[in-house]
Backbone bond lengths (Angstrom), bond angles and torsions (degrees), N, CA, C in turn:
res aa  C-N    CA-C-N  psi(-1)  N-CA   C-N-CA  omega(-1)  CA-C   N-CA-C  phi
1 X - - - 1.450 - - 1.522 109.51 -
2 X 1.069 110.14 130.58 1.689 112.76 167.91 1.846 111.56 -74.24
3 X 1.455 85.15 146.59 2.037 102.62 173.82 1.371 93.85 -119.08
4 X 1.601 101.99 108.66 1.529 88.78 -177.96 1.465 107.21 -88.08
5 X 1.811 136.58 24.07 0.748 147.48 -179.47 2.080 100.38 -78.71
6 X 1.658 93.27 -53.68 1.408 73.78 172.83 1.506 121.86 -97.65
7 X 1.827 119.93 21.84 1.294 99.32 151.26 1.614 126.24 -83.65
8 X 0.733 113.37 -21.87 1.820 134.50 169.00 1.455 113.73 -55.47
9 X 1.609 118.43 -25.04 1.316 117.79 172.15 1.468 108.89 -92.15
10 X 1.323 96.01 -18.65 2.114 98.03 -171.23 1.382 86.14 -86.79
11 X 1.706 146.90 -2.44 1.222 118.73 -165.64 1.907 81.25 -124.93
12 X 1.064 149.64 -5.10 1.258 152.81 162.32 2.046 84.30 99.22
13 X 1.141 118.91 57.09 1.537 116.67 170.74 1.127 118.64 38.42
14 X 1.637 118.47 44.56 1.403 127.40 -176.82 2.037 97.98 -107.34
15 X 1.378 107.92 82.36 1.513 99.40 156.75 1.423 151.04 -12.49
16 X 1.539 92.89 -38.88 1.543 92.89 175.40 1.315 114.23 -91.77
17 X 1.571 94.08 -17.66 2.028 84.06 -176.58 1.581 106.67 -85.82
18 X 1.274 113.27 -2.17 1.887 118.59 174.96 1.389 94.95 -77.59
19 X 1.391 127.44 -62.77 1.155 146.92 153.48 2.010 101.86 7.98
20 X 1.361 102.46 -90.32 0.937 127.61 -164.05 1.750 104.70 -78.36
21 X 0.890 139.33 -31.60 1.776 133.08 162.17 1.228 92.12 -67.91
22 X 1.556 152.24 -40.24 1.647 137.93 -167.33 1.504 82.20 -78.95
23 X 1.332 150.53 -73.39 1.350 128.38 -146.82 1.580 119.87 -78.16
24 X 1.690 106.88 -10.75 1.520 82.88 178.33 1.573 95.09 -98.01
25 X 1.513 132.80 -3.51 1.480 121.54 129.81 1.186 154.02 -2.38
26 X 1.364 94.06 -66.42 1.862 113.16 162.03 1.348 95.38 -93.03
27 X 1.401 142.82 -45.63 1.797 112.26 -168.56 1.712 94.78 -59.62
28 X 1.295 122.84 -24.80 1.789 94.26 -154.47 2.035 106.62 -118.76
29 X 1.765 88.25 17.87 1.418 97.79 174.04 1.589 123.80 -145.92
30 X 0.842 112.95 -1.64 1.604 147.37 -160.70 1.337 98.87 -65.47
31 X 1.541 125.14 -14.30 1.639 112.54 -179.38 1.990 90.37 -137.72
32 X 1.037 109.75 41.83 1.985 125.54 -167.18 1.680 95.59 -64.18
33 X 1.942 97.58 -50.16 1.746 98.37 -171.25 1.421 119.16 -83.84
34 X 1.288 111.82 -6.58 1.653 111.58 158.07 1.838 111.68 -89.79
35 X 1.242 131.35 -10.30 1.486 107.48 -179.14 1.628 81.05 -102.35
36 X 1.382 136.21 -37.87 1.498 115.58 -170.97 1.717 103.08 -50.64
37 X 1.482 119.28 -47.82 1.277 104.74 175.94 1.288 136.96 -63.96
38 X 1.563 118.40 -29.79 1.332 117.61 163.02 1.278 121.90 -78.40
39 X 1.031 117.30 -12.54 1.453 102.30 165.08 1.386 121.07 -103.76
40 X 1.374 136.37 7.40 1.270 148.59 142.15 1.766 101.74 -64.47
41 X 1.126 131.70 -50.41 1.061 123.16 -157.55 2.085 99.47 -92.67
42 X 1.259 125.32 8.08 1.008 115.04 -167.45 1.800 87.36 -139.94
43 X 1.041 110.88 16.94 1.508 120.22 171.00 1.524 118.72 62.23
44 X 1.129 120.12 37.45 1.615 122.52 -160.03 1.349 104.61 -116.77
45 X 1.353 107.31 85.37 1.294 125.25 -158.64 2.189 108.07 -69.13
46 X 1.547 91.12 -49.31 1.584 104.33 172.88 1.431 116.48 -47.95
47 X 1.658 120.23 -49.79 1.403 112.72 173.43 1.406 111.80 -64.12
48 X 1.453 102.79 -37.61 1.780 88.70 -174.05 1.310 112.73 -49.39
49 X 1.568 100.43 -58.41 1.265 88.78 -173.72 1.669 139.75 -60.57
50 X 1.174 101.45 -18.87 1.721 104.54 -174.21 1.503 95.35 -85.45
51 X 1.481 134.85 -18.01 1.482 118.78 160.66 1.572 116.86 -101.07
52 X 1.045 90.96 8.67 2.026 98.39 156.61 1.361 107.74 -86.68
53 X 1.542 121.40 -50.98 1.110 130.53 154.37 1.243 137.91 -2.78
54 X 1.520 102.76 -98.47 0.962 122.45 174.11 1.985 118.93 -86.67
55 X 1.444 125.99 20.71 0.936 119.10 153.04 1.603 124.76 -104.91
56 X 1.418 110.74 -25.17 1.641 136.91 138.86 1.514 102.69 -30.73
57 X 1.101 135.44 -68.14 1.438 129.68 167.48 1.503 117.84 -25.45
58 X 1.314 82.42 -94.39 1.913 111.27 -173.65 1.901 103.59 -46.04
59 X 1.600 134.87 -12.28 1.100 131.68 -167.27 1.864 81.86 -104.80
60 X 1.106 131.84 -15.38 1.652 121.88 -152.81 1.255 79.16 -92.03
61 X 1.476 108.62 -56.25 2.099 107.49 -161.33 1.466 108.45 -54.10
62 X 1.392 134.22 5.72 1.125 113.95 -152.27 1.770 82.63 -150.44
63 X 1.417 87.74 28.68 1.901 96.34 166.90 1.918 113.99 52.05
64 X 1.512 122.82 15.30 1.094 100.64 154.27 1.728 123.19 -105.97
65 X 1.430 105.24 147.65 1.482 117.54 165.99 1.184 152.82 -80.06
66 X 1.402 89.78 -28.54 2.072 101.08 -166.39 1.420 100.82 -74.96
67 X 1.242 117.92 -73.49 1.812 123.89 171.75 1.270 123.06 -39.35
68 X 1.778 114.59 -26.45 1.577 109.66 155.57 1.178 140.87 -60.68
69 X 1.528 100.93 -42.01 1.436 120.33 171.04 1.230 115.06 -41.45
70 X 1.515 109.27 -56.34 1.706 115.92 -169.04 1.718 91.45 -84.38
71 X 1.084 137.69 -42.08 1.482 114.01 -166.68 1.630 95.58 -72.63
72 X 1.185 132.49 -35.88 1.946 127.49 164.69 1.616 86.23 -38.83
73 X 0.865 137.55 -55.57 1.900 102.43 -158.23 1.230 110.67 -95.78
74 X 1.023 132.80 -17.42 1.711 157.40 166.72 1.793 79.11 -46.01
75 X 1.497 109.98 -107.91 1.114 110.78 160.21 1.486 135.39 2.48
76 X 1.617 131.50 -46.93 1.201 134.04 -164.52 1.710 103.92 -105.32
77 X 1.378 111.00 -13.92 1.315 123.32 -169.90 1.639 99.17 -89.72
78 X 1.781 101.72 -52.14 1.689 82.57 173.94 1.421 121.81 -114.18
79 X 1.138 86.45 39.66 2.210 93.22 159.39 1.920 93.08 -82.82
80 X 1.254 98.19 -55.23 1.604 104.77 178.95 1.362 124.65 -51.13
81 X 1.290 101.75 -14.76 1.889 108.50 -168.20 1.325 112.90 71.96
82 X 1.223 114.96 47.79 1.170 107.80 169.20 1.780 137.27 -126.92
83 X 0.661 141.11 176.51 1.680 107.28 -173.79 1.475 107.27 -99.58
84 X 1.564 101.55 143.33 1.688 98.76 -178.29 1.483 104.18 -85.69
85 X 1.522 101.65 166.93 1.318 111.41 -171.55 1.445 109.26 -76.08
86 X 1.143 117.92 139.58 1.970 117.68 -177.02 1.443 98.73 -70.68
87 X 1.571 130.86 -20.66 1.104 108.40 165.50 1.765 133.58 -51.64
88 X 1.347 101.39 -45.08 1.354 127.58 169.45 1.178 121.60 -60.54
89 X 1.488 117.96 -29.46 1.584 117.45 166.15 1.295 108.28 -73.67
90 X 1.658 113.12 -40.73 1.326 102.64 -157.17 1.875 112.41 -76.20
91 X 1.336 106.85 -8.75 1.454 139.07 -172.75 1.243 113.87 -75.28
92 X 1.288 92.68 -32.63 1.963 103.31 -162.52 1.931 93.50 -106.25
93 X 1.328 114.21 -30.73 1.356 111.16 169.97 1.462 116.29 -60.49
94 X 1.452 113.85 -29.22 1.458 118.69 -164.76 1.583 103.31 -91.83
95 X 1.285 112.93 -3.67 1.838 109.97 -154.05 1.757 81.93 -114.85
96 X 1.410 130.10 -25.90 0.945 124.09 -148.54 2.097 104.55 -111.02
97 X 1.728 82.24 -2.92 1.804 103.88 -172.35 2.004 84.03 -100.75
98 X 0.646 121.18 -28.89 1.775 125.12 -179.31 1.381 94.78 -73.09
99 X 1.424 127.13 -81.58 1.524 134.46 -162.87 1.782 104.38 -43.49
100 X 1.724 108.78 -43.68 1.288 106.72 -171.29 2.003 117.77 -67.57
101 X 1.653 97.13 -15.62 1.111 103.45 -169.24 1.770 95.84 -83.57
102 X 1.549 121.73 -30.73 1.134 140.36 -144.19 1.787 97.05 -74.61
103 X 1.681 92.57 -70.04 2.191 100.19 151.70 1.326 121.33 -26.43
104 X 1.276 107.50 -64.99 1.380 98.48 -164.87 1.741 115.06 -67.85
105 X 1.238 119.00 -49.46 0.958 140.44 166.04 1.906 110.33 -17.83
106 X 1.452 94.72 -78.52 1.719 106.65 157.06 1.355 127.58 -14.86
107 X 1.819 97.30 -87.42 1.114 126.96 169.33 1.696 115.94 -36.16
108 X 1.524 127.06 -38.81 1.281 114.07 178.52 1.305 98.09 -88.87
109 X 1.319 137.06 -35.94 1.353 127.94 -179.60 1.572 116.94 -46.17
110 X 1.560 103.67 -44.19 1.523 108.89 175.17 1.555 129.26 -53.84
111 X 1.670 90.71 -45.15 1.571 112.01 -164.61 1.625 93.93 -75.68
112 X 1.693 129.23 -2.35 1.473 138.09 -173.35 1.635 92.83 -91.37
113 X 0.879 109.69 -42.57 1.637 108.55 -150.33 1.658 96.13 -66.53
């Protein structure tokens, strides 16, 4: 789950730049729990990983943990070639179906004010 308390401190409480890291967020992750599943379910270990990867990234800079954690082994399982655990998919689908609700949520509140 995101605290957008401490993204607001990593951006010095400048709105628009929270603003703007949540939307290019959803433009460049916004469909994350449908390719993590198809490509878990179609064995494509390389995509997983480079969007385990690199969404593990972009969730750290912006101070969240829980969904990193599990996309770090998602990630570490298929750099190795190995298959991740469906627990971990199904974990990282659910953490990553919260955060997306968490953005948007924001984002219309903002675009209200």
């Amino acid at each position: 789950m995101l605290d957008f308390n401490v993204i607001k401190s990593l951006v010095d409480d400048d709105n628009d730049v929270v603003v703007a890291l949540l939307t290019t967020y959803l433009e460049d992750f916004s469909d994350a729990e449908n390719q993590i599943a198809t490509y878990y379910n179609t064995q494509n270990w390389s995509e997983l990983y480079m969007l385990s990867h690199s969404l593990k990234g972009t969730l750290r800079v912006i101070g969240e943990e829980s969904a990193s954690q599990i996309l770090e082994r998602i990630e570490h399982d298929t750099q190795a070639g190995k298959t991740p655990s469906k627990q971990d998919l199904d974990d990282a689908e659910i953490e990553l179906s919260a955060i997306q609700f968490q953005v948007q949520h924001y984002l219309s509140n903002d675009i209200s004010d």
